[in-house]
N, CA, C and O atoms as CSV, one atom per row, in Angstrom:
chain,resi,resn,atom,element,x,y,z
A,1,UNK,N,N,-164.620,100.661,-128.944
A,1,UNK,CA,C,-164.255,101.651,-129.943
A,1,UNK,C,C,-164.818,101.273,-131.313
A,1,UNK,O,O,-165.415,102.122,-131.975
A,2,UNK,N,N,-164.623,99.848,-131.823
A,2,UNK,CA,C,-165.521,99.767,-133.017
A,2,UNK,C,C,-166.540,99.942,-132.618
A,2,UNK,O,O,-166.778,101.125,-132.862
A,3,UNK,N,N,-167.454,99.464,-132.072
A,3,UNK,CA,C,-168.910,100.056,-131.815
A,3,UNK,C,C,-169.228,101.079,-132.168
A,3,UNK,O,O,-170.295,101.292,-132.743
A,4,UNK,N,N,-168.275,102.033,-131.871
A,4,UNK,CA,C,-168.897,103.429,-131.604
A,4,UNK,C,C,-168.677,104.037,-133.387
A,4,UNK,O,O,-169.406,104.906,-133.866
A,5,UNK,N,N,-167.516,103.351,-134.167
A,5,UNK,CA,C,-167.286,103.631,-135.393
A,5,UNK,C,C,-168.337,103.505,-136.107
A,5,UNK,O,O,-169.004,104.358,-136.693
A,6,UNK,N,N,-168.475,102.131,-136.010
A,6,UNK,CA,C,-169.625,101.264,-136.993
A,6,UNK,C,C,-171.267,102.531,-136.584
A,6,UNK,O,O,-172.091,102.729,-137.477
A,7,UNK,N,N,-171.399,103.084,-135.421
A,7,UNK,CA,C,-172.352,104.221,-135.007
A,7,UNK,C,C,-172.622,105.247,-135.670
A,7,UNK,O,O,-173.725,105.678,-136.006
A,8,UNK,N,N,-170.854,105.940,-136.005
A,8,UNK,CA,C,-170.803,107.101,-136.719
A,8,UNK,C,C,-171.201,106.523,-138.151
A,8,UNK,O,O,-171.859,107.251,-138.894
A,9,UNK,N,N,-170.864,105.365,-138.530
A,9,UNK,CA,C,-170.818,105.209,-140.001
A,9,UNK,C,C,-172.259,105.117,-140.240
A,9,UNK,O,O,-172.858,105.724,-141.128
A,10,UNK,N,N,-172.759,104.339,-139.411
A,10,UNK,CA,C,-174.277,104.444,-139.899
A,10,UNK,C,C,-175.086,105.523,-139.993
A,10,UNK,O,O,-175.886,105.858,-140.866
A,11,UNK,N,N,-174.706,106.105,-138.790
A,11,UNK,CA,C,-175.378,107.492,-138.679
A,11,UNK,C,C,-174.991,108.441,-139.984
A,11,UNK,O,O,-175.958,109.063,-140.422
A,12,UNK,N,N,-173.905,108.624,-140.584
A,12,UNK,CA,C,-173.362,108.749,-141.601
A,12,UNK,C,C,-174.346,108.561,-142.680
A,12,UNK,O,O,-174.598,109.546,-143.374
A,13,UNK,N,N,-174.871,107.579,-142.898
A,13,UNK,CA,C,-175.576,106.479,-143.904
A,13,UNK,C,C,-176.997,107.513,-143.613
A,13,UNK,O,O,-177.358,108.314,-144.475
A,14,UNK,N,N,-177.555,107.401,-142.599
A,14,UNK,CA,C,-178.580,107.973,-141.949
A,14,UNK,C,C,-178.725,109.372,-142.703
A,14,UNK,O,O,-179.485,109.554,-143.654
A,15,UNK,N,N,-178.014,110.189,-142.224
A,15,UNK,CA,C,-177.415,111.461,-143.009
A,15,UNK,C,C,-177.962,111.733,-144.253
A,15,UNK,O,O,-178.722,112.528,-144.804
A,16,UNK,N,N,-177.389,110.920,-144.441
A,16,UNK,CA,C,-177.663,110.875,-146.485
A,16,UNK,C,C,-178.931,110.391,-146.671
A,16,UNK,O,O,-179.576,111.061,-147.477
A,17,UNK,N,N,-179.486,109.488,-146.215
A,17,UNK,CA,C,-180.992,108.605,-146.722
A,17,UNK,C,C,-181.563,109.671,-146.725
A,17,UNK,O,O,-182.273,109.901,-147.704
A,18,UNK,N,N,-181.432,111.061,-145.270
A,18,UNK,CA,C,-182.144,111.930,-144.976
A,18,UNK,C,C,-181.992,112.987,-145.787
A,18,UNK,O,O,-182.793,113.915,-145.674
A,19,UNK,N,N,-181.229,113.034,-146.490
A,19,UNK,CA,C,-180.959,113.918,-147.804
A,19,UNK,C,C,-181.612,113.404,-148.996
A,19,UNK,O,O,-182.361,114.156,-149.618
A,20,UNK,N,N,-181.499,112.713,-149.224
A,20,UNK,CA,C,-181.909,111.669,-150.625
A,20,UNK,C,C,-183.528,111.725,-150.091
A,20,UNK,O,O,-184.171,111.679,-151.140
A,21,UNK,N,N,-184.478,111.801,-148.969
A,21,UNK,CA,C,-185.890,111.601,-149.107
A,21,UNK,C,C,-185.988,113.087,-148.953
A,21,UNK,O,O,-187.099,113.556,-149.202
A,22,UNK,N,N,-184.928,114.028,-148.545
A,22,UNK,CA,C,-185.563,115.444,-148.635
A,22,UNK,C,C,-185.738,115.972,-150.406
A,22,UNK,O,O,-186.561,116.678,-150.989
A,23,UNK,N,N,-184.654,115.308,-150.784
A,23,UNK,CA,C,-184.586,115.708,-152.263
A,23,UNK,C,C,-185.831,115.312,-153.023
A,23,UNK,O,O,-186.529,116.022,-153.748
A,24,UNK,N,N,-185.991,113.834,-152.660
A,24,UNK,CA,C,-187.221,113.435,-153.403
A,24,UNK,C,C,-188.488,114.287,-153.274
A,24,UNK,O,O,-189.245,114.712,-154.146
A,25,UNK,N,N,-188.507,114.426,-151.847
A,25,UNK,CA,C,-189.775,115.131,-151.858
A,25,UNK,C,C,-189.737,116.669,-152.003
A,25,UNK,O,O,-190.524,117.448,-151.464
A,26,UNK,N,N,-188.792,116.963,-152.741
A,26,UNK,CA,C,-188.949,118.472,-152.853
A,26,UNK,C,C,-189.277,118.222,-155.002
A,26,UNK,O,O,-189.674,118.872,-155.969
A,27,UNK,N,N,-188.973,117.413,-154.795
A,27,UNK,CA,C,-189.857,117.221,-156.411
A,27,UNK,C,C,-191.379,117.662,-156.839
A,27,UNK,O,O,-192.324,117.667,-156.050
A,28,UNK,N,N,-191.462,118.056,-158.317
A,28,UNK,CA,C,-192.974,117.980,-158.250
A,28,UNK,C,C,-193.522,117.013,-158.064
A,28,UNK,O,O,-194.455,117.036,-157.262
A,29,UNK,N,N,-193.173,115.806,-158.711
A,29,UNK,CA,C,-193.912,114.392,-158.939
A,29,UNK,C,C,-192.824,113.440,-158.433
A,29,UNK,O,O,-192.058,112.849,-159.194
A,30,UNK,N,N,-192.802,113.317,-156.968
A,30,UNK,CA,C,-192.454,112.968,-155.758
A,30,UNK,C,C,-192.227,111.377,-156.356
A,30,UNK,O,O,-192.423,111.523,-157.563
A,31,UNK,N,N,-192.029,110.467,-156.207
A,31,UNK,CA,C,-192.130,108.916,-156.570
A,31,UNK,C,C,-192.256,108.485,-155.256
A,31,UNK,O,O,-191.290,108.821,-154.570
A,32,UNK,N,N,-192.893,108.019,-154.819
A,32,UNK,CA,C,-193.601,107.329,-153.666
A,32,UNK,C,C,-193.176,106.068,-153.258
A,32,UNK,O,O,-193.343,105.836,-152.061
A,33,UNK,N,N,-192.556,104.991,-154.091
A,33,UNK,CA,C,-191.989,104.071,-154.249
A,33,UNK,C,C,-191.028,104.406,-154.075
A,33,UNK,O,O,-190.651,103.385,-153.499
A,34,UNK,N,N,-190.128,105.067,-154.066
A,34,UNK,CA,C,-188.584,105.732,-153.861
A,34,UNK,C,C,-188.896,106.456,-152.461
A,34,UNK,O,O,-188.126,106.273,-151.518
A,35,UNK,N,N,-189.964,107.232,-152.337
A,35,UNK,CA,C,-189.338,107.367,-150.966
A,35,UNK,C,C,-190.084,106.147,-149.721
A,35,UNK,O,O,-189.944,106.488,-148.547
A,36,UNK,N,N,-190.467,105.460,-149.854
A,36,UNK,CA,C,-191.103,104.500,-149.335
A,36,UNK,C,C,-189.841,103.501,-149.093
A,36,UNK,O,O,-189.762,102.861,-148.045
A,37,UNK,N,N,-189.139,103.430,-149.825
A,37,UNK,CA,C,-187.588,102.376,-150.026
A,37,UNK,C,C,-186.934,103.362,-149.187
A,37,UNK,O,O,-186.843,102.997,-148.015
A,38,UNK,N,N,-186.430,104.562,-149.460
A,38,UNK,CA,C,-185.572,105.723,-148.583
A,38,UNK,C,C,-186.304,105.258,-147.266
A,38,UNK,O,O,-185.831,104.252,-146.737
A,39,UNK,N,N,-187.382,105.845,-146.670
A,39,UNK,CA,C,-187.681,105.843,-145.292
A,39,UNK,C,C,-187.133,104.329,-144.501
A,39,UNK,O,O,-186.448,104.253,-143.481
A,40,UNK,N,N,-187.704,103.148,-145.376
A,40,UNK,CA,C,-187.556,102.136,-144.699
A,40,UNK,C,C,-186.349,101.931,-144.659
A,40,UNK,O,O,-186.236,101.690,-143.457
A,41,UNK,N,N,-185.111,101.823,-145.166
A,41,UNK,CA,C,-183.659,102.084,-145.103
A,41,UNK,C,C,-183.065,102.464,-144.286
A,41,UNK,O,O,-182.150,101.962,-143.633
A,42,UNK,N,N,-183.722,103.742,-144.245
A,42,UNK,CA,C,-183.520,105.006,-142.851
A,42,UNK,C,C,-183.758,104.340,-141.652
A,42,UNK,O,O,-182.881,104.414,-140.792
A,43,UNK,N,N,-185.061,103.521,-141.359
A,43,UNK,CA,C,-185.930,103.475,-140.677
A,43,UNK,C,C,-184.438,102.367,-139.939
A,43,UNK,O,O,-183.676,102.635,-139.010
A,44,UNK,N,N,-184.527,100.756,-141.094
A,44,UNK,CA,C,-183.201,99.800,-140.842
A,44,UNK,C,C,-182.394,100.362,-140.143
A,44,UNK,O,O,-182.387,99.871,-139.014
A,45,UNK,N,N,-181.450,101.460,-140.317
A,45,UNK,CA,C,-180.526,102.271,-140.118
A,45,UNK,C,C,-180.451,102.812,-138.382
A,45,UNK,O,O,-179.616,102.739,-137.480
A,46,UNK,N,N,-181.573,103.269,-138.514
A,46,UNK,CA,C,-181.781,103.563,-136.709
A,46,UNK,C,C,-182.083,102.576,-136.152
A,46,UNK,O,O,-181.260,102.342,-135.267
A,47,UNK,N,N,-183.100,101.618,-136.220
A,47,UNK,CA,C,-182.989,100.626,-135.523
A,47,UNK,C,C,-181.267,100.109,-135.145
A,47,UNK,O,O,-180.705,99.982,-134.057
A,48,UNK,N,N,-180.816,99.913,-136.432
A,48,UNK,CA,C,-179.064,99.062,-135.947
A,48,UNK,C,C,-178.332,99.983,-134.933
A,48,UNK,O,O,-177.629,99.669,-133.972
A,49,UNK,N,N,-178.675,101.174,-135.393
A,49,UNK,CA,C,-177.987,102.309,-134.183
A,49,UNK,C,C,-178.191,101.853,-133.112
A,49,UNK,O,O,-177.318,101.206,-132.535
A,50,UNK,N,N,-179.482,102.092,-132.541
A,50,UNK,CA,C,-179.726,101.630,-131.142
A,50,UNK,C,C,-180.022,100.313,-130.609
A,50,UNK,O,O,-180.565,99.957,-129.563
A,51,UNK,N,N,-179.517,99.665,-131.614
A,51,UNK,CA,C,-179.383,98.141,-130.929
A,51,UNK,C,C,-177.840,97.874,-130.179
A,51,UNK,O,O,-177.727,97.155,-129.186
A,52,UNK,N,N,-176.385,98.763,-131.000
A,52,UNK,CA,C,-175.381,98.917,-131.070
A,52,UNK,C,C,-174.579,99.604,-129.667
A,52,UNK,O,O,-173.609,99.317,-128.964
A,53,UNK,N,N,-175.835,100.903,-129.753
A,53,UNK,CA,C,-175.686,101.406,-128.606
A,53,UNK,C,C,-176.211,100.565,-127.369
A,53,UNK,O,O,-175.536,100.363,-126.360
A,54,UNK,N,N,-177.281,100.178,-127.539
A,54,UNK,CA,C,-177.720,98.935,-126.303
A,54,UNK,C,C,-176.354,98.021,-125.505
A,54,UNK,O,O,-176.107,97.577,-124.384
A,55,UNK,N,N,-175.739,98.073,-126.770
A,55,UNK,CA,C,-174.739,97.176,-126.150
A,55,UNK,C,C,-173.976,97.798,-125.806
A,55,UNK,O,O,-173.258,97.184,-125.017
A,56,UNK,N,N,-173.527,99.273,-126.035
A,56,UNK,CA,C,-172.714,99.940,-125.201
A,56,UNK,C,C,-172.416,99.751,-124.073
A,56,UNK,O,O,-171.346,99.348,-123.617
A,57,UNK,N,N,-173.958,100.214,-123.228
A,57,UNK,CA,C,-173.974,99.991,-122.278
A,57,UNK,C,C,-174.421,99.012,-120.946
A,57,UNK,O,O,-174.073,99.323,-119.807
């Protein structure tokens, strides 16, 4: 059952990064460095997911 919390929460986390790089890039003058930090975050983020889930099962 924690497993599956700590899942939602990240995914949670996930959520938002994916908001925060849509925002950025709906800018004119995008910062590239910001979303370069967002993606890789994101990127952290799923990886831990499915390492978590690995152990699910």
């Amino acid at each position: 059952m924690a497993l599956e919390a700590r899942i939602r929460e990240l995914g949670s986390r996930h959520q938002a990064l994916e908001a925060q790089i849509q925002d950025e890039m709906s800018r004119p003058a995008a910062d590239d460095i910001r979303l370069r930090e967002l993606k890789r975050q994101k990127l952290k983020l799923k990886e831990e997911m499915e390492a978590l889930r690995g152990q699910m099962h």
